[in-house]
SEFI-947796 format. One record per residue (C-alpha): residue number from 0; residue in three letters; chain; x, y, z. Coordinates in nm, 2 decimals. Example, Ala and Ser with C-alpha at 12.3 -4.5 7.8 and 13.67 -1.06 7.14 Angstrom:
<nodes>
+-----+-----+-------+--------+--------+--------+
:   n : res : chain :     xx :     yy :     zz :
+-----+-----+-------+--------+--------+--------+
:   0 : ALA :     A :   1.23 :  -0.45 :   0.78 :
:   1 : SER :     A :   1.37 :  -0.11 :   0.71 :
+-----+-----+-------+--------+--------+--------+
</nodes>
This chain:
<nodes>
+-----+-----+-------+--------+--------+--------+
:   n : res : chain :     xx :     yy :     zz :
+-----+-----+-------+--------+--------+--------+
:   0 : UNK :     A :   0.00 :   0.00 :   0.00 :
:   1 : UNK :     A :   0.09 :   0.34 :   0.00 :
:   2 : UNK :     A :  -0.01 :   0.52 :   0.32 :
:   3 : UNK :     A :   0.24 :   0.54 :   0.42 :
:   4 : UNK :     A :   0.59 :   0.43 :   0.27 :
:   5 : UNK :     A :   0.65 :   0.03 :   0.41 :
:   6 : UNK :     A :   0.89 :  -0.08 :   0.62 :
:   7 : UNK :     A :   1.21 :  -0.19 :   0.56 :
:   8 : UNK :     A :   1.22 :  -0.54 :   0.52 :
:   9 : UNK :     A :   1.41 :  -0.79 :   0.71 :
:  10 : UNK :     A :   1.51 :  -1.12 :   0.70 :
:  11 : UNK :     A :   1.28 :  -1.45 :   0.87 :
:  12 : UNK :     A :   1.46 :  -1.73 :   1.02 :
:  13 : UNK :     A :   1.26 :  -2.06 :   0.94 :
:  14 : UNK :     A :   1.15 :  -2.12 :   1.32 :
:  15 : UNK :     A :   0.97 :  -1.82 :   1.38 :
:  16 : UNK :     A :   0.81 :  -1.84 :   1.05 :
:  17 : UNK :     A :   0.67 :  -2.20 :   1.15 :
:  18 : UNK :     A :   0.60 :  -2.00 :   1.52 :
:  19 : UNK :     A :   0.42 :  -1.75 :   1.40 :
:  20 : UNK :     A :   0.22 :  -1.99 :   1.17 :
:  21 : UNK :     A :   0.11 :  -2.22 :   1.45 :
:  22 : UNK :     A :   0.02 :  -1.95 :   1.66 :
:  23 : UNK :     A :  -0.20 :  -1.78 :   1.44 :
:  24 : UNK :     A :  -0.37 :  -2.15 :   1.38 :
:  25 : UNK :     A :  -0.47 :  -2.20 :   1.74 :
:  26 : UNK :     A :  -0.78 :  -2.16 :   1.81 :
:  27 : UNK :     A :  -0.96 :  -1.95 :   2.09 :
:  28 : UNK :     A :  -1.00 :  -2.16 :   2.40 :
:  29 : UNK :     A :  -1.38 :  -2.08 :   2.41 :
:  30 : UNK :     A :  -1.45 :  -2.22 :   2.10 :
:  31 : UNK :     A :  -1.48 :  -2.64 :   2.01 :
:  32 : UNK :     A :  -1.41 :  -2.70 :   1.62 :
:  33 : UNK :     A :  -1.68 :  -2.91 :   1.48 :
:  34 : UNK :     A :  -1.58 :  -3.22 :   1.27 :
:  35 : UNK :     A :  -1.48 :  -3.13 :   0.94 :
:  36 : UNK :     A :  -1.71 :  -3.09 :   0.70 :
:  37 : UNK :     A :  -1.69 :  -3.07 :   0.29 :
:  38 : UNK :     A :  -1.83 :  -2.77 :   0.06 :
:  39 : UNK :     A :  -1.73 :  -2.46 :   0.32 :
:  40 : UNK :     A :  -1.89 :  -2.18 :   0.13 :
:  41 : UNK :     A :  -1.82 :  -1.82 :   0.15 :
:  42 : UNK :     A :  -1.94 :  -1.44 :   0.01 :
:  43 : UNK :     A :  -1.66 :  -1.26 :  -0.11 :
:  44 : UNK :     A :  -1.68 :  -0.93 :  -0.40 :
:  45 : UNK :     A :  -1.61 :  -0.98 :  -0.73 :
:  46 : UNK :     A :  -1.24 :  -0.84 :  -0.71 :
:  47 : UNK :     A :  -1.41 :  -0.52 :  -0.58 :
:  48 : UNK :     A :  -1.73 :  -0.40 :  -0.58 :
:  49 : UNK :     A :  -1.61 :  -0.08 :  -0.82 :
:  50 : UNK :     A :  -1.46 :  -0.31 :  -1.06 :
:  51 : UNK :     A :  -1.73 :  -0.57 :  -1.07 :
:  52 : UNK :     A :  -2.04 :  -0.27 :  -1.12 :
:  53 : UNK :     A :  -1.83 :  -0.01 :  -1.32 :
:  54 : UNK :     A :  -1.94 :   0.26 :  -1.05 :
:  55 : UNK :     A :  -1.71 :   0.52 :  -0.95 :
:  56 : UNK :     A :  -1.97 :   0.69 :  -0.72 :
:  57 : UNK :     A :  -1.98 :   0.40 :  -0.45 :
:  58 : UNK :     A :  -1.90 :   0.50 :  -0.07 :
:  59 : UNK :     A :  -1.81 :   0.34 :   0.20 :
:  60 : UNK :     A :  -2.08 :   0.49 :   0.42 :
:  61 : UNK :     A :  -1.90 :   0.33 :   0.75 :
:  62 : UNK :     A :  -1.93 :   0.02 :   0.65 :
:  63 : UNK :     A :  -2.29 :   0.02 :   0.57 :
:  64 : UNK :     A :  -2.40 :  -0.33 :   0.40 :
:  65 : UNK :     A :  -2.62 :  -0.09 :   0.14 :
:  66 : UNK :     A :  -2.33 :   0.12 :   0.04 :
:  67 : UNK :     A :  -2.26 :  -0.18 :  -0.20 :
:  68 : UNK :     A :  -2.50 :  -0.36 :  -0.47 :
:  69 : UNK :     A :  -2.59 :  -0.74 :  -0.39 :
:  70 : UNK :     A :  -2.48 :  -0.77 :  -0.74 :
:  71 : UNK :     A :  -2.10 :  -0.70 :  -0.58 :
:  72 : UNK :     A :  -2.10 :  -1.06 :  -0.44 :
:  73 : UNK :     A :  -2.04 :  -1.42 :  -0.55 :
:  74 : UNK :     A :  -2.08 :  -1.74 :  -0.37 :
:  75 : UNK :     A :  -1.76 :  -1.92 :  -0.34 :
:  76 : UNK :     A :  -1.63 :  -2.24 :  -0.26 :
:  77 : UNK :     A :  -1.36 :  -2.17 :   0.01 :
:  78 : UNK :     A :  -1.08 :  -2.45 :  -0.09 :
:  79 : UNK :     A :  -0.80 :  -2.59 :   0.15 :
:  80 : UNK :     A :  -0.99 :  -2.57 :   0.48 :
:  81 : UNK :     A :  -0.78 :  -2.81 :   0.75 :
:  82 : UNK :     A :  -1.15 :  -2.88 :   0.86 :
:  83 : UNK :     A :  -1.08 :  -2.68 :   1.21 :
:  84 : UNK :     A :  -1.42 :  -2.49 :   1.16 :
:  85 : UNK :     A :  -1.19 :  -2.16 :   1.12 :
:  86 : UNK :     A :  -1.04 :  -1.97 :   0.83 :
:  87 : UNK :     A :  -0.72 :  -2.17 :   0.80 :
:  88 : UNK :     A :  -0.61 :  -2.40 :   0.60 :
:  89 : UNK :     A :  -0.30 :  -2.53 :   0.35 :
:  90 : UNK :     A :  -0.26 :  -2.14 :   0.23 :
:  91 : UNK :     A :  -0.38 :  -1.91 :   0.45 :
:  92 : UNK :     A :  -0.43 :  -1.90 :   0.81 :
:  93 : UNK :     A :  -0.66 :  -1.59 :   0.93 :
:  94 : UNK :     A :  -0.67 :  -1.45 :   1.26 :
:  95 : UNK :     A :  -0.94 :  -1.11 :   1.36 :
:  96 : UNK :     A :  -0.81 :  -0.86 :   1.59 :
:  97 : UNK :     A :  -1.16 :  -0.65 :   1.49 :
:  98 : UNK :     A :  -1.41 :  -0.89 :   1.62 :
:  99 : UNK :     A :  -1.49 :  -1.29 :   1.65 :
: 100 : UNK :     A :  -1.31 :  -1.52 :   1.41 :
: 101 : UNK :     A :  -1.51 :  -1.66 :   1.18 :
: 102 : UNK :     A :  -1.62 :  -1.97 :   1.24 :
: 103 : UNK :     A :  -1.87 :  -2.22 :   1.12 :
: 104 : UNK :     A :  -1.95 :  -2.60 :   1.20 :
: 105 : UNK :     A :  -2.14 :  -2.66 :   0.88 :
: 106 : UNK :     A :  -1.94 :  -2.43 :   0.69 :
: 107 : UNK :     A :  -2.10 :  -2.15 :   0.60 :
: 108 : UNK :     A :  -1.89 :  -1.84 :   0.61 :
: 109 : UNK :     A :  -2.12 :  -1.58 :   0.40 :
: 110 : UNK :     A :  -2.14 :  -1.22 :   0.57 :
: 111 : UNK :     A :  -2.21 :  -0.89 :   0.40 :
: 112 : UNK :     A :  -1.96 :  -0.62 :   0.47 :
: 113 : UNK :     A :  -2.14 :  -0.46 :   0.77 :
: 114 : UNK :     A :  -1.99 :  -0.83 :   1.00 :
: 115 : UNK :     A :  -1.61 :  -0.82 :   1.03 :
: 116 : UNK :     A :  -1.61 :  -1.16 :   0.99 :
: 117 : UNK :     A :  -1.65 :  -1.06 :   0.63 :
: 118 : UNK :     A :  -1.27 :  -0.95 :   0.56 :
: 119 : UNK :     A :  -1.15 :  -1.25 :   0.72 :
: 120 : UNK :     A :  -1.31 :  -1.46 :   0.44 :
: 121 : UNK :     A :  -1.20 :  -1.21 :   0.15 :
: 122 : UNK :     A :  -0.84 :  -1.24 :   0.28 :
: 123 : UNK :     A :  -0.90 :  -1.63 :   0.31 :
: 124 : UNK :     A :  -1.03 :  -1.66 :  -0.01 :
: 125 : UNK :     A :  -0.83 :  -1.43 :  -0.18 :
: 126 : UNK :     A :  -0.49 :  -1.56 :  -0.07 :
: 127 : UNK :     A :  -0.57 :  -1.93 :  -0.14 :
: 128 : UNK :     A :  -0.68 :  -1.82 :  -0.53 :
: 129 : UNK :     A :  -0.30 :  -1.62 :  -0.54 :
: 130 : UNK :     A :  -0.11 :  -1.92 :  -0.43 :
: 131 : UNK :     A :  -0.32 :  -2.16 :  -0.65 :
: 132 : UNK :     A :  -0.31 :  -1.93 :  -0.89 :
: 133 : UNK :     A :   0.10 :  -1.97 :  -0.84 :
: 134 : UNK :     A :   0.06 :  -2.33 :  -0.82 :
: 135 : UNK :     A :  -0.13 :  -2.36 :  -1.15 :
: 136 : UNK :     A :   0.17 :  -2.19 :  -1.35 :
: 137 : UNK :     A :   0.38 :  -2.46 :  -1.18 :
: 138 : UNK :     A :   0.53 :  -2.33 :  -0.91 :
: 139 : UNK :     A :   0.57 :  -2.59 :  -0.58 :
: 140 : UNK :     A :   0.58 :  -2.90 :  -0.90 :
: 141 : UNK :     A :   0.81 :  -2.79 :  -1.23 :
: 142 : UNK :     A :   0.91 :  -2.48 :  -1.05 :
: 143 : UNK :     A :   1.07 :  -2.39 :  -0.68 :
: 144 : UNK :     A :   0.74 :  -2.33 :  -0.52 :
: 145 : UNK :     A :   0.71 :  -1.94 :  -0.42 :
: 146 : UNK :     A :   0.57 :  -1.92 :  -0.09 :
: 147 : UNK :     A :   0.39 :  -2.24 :  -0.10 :
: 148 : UNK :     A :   0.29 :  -2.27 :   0.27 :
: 149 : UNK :     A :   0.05 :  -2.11 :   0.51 :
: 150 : UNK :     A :   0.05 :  -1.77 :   0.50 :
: 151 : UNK :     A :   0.00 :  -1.58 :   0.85 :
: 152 : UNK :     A :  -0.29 :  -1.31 :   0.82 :
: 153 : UNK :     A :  -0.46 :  -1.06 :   1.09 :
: 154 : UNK :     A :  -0.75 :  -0.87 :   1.01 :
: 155 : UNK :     A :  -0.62 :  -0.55 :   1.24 :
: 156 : UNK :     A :  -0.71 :  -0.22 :   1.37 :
: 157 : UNK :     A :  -0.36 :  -0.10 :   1.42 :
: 158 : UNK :     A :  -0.43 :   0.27 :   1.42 :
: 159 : UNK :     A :  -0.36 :   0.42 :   1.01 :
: 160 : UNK :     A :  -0.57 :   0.33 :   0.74 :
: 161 : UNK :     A :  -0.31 :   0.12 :   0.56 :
: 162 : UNK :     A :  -0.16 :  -0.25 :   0.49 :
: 163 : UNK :     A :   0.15 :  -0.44 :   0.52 :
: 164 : UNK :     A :   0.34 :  -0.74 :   0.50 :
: 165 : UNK :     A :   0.58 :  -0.78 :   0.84 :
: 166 : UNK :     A :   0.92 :  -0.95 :   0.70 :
: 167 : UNK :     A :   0.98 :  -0.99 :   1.08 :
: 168 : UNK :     A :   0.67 :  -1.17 :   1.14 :
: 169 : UNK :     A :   0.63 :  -1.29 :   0.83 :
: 170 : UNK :     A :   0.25 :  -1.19 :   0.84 :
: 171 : UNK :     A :   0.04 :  -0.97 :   0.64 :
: 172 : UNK :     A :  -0.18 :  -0.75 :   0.85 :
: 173 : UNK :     A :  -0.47 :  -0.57 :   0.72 :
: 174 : UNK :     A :  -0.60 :  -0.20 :   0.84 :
: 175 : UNK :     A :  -0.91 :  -0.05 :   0.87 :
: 176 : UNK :     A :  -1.04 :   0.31 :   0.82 :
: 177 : UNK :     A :  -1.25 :   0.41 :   0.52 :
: 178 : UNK :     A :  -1.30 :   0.10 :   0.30 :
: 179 : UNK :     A :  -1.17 :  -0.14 :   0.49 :
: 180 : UNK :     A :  -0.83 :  -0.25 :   0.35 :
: 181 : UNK :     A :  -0.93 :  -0.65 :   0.33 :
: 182 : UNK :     A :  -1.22 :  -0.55 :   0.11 :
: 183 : UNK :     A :  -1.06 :  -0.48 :  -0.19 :
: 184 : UNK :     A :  -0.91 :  -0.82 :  -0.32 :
: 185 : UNK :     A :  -0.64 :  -0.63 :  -0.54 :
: 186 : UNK :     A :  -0.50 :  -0.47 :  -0.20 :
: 187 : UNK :     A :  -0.48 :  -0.82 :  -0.05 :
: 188 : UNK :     A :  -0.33 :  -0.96 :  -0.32 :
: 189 : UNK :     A :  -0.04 :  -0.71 :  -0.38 :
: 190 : UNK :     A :   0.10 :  -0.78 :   0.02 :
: 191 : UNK :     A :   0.07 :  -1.10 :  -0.10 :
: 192 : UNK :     A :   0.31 :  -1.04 :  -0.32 :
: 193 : UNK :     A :   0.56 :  -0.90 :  -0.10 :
: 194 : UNK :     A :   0.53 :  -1.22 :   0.10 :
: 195 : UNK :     A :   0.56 :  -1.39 :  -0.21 :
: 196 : UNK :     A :   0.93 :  -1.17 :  -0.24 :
: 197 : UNK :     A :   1.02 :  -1.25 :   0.05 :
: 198 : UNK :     A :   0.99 :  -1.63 :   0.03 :
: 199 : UNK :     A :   1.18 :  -1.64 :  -0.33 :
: 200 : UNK :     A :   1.47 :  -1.39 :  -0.17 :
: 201 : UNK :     A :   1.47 :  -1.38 :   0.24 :
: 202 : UNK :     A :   1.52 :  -0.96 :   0.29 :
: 203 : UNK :     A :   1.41 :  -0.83 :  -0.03 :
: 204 : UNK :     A :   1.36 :  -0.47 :  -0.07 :
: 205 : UNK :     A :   1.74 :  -0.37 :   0.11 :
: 206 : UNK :     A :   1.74 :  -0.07 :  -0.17 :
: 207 : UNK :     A :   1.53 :   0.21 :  -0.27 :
: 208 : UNK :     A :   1.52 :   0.05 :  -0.64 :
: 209 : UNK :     A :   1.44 :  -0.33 :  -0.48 :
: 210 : UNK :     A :   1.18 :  -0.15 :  -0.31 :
: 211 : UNK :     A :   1.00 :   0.00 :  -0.64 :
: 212 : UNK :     A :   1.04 :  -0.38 :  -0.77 :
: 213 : UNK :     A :   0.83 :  -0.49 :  -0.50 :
: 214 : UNK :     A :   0.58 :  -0.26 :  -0.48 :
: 215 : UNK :     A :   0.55 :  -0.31 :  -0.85 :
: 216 : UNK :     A :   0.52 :  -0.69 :  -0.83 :
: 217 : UNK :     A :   0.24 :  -0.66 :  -0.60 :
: 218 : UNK :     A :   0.02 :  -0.42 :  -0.82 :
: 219 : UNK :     A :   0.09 :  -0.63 :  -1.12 :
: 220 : UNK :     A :   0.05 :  -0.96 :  -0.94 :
: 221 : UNK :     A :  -0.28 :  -0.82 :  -0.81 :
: 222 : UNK :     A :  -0.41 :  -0.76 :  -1.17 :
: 223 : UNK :     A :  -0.29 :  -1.10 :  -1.25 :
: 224 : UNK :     A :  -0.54 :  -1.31 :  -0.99 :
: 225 : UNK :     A :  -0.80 :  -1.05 :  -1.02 :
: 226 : UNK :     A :  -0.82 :  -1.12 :  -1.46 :
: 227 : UNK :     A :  -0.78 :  -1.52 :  -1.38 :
: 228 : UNK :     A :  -1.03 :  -1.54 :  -1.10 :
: 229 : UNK :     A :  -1.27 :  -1.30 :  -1.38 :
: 230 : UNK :     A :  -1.19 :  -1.57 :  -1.63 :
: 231 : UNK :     A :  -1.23 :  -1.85 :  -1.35 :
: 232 : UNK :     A :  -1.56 :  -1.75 :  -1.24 :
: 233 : UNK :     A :  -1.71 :  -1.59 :  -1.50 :
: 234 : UNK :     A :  -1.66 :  -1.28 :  -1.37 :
: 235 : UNK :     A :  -1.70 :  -0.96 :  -1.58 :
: 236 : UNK :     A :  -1.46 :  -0.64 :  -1.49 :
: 237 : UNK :     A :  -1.59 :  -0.30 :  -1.56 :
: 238 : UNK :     A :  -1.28 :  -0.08 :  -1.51 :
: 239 : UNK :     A :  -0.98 :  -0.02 :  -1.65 :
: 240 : UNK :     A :  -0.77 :  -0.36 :  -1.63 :
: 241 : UNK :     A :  -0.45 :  -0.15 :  -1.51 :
: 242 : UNK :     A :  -0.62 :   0.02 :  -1.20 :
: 243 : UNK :     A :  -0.50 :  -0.11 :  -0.91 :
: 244 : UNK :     A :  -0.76 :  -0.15 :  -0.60 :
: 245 : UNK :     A :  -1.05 :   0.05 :  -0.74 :
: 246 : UNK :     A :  -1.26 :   0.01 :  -0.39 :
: 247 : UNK :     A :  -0.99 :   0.09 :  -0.16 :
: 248 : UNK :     A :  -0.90 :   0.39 :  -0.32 :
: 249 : UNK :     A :  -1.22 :   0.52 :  -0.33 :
: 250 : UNK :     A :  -1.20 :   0.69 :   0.02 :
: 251 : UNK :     A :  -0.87 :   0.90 :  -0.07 :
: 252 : UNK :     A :  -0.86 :   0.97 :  -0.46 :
: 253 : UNK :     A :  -1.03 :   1.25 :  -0.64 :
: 254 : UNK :     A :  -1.18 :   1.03 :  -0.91 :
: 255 : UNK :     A :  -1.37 :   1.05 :  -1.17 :
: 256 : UNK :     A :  -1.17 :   0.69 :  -1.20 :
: 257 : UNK :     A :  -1.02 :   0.55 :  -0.84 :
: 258 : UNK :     A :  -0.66 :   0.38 :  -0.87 :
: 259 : UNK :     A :  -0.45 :   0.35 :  -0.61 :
: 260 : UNK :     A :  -0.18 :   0.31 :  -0.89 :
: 261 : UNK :     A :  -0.15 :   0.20 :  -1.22 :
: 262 : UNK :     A :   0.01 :  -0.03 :  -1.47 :
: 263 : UNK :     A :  -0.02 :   0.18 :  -1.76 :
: 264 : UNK :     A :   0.12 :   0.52 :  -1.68 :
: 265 : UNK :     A :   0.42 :   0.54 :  -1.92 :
: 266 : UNK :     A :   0.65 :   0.65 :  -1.65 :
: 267 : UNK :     A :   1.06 :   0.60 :  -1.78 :
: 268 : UNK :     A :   1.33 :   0.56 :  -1.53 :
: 269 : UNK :     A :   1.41 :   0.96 :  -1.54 :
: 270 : UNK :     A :   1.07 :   1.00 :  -1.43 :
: 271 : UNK :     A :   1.21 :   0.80 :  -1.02 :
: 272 : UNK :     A :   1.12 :   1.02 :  -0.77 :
: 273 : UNK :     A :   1.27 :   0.86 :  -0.49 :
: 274 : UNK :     A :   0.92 :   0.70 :  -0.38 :
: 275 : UNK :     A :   0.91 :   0.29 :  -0.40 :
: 276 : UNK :     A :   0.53 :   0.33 :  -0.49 :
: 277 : UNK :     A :   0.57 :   0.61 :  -0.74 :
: 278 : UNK :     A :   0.86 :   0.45 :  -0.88 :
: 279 : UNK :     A :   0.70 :   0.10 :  -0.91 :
: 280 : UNK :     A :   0.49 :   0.23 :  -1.15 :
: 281 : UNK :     A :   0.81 :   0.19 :  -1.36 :
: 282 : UNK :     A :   0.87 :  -0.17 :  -1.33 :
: 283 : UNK :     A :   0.51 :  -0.24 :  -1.28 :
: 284 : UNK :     A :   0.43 :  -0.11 :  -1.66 :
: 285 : UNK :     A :   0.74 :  -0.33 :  -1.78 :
: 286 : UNK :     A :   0.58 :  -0.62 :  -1.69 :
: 287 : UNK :     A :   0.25 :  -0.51 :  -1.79 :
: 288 : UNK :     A :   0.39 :  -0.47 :  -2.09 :
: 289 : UNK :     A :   0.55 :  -0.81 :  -2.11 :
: 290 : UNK :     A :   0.22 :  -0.98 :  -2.03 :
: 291 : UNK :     A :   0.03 :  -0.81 :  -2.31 :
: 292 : UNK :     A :   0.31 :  -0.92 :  -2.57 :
: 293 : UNK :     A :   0.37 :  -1.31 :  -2.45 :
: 294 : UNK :     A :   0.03 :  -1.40 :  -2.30 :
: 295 : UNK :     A :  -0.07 :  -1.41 :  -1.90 :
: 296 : UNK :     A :   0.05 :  -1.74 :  -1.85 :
: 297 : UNK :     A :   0.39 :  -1.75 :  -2.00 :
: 298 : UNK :     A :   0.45 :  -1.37 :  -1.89 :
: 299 : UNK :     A :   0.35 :  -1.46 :  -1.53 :
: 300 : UNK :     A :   0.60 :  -1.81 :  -1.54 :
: 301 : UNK :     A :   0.89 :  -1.61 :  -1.64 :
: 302 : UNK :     A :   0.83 :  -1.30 :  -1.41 :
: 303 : UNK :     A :   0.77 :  -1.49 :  -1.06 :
: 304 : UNK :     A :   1.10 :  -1.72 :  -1.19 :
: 305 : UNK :     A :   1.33 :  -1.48 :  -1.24 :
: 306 : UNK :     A :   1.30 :  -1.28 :  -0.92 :
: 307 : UNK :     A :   1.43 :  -1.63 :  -0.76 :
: 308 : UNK :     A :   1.74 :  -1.50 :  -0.89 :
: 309 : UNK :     A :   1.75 :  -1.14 :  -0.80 :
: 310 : UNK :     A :   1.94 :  -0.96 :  -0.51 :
: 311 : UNK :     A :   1.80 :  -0.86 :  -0.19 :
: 312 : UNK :     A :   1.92 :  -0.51 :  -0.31 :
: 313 : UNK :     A :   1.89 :  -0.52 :  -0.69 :
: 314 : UNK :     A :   1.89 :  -0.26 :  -0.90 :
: 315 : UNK :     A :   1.62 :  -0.18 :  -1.20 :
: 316 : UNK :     A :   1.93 :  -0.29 :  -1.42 :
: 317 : UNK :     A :   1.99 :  -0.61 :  -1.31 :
: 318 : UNK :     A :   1.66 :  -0.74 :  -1.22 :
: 319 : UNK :     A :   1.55 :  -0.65 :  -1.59 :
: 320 : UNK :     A :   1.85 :  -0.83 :  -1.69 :
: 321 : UNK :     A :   1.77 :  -1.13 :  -1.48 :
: 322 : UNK :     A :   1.42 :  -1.14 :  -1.64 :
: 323 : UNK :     A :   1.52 :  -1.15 :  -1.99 :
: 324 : UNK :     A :   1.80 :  -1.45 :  -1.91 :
: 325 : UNK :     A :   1.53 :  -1.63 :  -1.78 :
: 326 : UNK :     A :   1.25 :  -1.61 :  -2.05 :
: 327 : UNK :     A :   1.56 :  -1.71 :  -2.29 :
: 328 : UNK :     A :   1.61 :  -2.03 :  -2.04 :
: 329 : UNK :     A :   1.28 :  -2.08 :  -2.02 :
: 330 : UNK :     A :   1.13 :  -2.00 :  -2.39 :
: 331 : UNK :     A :   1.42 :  -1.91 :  -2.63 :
: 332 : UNK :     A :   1.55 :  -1.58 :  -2.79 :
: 333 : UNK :     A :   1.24 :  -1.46 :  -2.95 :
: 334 : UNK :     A :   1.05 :  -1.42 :  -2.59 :
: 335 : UNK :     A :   1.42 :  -1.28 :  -2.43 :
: 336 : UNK :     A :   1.37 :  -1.00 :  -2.69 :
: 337 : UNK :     A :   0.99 :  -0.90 :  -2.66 :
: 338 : UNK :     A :   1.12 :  -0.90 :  -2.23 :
: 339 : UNK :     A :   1.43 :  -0.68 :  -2.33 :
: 340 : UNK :     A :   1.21 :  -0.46 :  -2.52 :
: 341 : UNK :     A :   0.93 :  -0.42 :  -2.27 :
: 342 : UNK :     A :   1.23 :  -0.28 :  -2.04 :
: 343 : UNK :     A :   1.42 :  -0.08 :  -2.29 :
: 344 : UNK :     A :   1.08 :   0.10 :  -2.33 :
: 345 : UNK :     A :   1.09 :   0.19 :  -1.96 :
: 346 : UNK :     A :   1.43 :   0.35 :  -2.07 :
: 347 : UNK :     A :   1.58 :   0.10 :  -1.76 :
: 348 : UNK :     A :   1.97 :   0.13 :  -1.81 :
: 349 : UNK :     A :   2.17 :  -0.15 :  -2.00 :
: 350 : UNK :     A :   1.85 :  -0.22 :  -2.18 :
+-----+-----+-------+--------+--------+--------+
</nodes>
């Protein structure tokens, strides 16, 4: 997110990333799972509610279950469940610091966005699509798996209006104030992405440029899930494909459109500013650019492999670099040229 600028990040030493996971997995003392049982359901918005109705003009009126359409929802099948009656399971293991946990002995988890209990299953749901979304371009079978385990998540009033993913933790927490961050599927998808960072190189983001490359990954890998769950579903977007988190940016941009960024803003490396967000929009457009001209699927393989190979403090240079020696190992010189050229456009140096 971009309010404000994210932490720097740190490494995670294996045993407190399996701490942290089976503490967030305990349940609360008070409560007795049920037996699992098969079919969990869930309501969850289509992407977003702006994206999914094509209106600009929605509100978040405090959380008011009108402010949004009952066209904004789909039923859901909520995959992976380890049958505990809770949101957690082989991807994603929620936890609510905003109200009960969500729990269910016959599995039903569908709330409307006025119960907090709500968010919990958007950032369930929506993580478990982004790693099988991973796992369906081959990553964790053909490829190193990237971040193929349970991810930590808290739903959390921490005191700003913003999102982040805790290297030190290893645990992405999501804020509350205006639209509530876990709302908007493209916001929980893009700290997803730094986990995702993190897991292929342990302290990623130690420069201001590895920074941008981050921030960038997690817009564009945000886009990505949000157009295959659309295509999954049958889902029909009706906003611009390269506006990132339409709904949550509602409540603090101008409009007529809401972005919290883009992929498509034609920004050059002369135009870095010193800003990881701003300057994402940099790298983020690159590999925009890269998905239009090879196709989602072998755009997306090539993209999440190569940042195995990149520095914890890369530079635009080499990271670009890294990219287009991987789509050569991966697909030939043909698709190293259409990556080089997606770069070169972004004026990135050695291009």
């Amino acid at each position: 997110m971009s309010r404000p600028a994210r932490v720097p990040r740190l490494a995670v030493a294996t045993a407190a990333v399996l701490a942290t996971a089976a503490g967030l997995a305990a349940t609360p003392a008070a409560a007795k799972p049920a037996p699992a049982t098969a079919g969990a359901v869930g309501r969850v918005f289509m992407v977003n509610p702006v994206q999914s109705s094509g209106d600009e003009s929605l509100a978040d009126a405090k959380d008011a279950a009108a402010a949004v359409p009952a066209s904004a929802y789909a039923q859901v099948a909520l995959r992976n469940l380890d049958g505990s009656g809770y949101l957690s399971g082989r991807w994603a293991v929620v936890r609510s610091e905003t109200g009960a946990p969500a729990y269910s002995a016959t599995g039903d988890f569908r709330y409307a966005r006025d119960n907090d209990r709500f968010e919990q299953v958007m950032a369930y749901f929506w993580v478990n699509e982004a790693q099988e979304y991973l796992q369906g371009l081959g990553f964790g079978s053909e490829l190193p798996g990237a971040n193929d385990r349970a991810q930590p998540v808290r739903i959390n009033q921490w005191g700003a209006d913003n999102s982040f993913f805790s290297d030190k933790k290893d645990e992405i927490r999501f804020g509350k104030g205006g639209v509530d961050d876990a709302e908007d599927a493209e916001v929980i998808v893009h700290e997803y992405g730094h986990a995702v960072h993190e897991a292929q190189v342990p302290g990623f983001g130690a420069s201001a440029e590895a920074g941008a490359i981050g921030e960038a990954f997690g817009d564009y890998l945000a886009v990505a899930v949000g157009a295959a769950a659309d295509a999954k579903y049958g889902w029909t977007a009706r906003t611009p494909e390269a506006c990132v988190a339409d709904w949550d940016s509602t409540d603090y941009t101008p409009g007529p459109v809401h972005c919290l960024r883009r992929l498509d803003t034609g920004k050059v490396y002369g135009d870095k500013v010193g800003e990881v967000h701003a300057d994402g929009e940099i790298w983020s457009q690159a590999l925009y650019d890269i998905r239009k001209a090879l196709g989602a699927r072998t755009a997306d393989r090539v993209i999440v492999n190569a940042q195995f190979s990149f520095a914890p403090d890369t530079s635009f240079s080499a990271a670009a670099l890294a990219t287009v020696d991987t789509a050569r190992r991966m697909y030939g010189a043909s698709a190293a040229d259409t990556v080089r050229k997606a770069f070169a456009a972004r004026q990135i140096p050695g291009l």
